[in-house]
N, C-alpha and C positions, 0 to 999 in steps of 0.2 A: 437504377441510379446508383453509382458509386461515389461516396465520399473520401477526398483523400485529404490526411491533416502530415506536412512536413515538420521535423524537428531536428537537433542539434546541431544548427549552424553556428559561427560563430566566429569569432576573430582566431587564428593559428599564426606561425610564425612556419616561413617557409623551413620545408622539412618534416613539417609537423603530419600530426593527422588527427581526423575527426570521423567521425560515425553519424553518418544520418539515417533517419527513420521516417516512416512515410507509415501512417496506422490508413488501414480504411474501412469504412464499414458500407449499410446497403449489402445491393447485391451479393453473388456467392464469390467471394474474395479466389478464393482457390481457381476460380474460371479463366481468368483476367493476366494476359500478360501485365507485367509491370518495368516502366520503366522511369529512368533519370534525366534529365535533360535541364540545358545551363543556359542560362542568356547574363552576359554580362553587358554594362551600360554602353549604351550607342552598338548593341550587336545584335545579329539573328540567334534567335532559338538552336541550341544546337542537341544533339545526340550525344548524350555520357555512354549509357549502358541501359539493357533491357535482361530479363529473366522472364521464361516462360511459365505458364501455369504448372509447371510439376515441378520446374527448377534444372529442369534435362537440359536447356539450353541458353547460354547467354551470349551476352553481344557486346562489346565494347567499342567507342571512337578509339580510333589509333593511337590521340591525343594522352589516353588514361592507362591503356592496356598494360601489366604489370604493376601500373600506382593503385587502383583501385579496384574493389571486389562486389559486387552486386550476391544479394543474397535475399533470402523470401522465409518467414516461416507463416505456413499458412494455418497453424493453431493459434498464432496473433492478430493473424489477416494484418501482417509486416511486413516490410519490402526495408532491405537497409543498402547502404551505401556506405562500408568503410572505403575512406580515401587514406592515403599513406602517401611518403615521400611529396606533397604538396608545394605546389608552386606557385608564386603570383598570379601567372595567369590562369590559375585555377578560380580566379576569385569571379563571384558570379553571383545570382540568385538559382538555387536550384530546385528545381518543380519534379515534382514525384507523378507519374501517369499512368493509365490503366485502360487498357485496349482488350476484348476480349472477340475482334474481328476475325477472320480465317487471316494468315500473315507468311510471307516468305521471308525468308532470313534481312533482305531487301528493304519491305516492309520498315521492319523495327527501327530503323534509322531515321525514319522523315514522321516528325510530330504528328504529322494530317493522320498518322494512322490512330491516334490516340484518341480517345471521346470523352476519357476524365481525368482534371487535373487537381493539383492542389495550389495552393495560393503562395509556394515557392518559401525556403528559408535561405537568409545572408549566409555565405561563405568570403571570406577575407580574408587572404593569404600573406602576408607582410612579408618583405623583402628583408 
């Protein structure tokens, strides 16, 4: 079992940026892809960004690539999420997740591959 707790959401003003952080504990954290993913109100679940278990490889939705940077240290058993240059439509609840499955690059994109989630923190992007 792995526990994931989300933090530093918050209100921002478009342009802005924030840092979120996903701690986890349980299992052996370093195993465990980790990834981001957004659902805002009346939408499907989507794909931010994933980091693999060593960090060798990450994945972005098209939507962020350039705005935001996925990053891991695994002496915190920390997965973080700074975002930059933010947009309304960034605004969402975002869920931090931990998949430690065999994964093709394919894979990390579609939630089903994830087994554990956290209970998501507000982001609010103001216009």
């Amino acid at each position: 079992q792995v526990q994931l707790v989300e933090s530093g959401g918050g209100l921002v003003q478009a342009g802005g940026s924030l840092r979120l952080s996903c701690a986890a504990s349980g299992h052996i954290f370093s195993t465990y892809a980790m990834g981001w993913f957004r659902q805002a109100p009346g939408k499907e679940r989507e794909f931010v960004a994933t980091v693999t278990w060593s960090s060798r490889n990450t994945y972005y939705a098209d939507s962020v690539k350039g705005r935001f940077t996925i990053s891991r240290d695994n002496a915190k058993n920390t997965v973080y999420l700074q975002m930059n240059s933010l947009k309304p439509e960034d605004t969402a609840v975002y869920y931090c997740a931990a998949t430690n499955r065999f994964s093709y690059e394919y894979n990390y994109f579609s939630r089903l591959q994830y087994d554990y989630w956290g209970q998501g923190t507000q982001v609010t992007v103001s216009s």
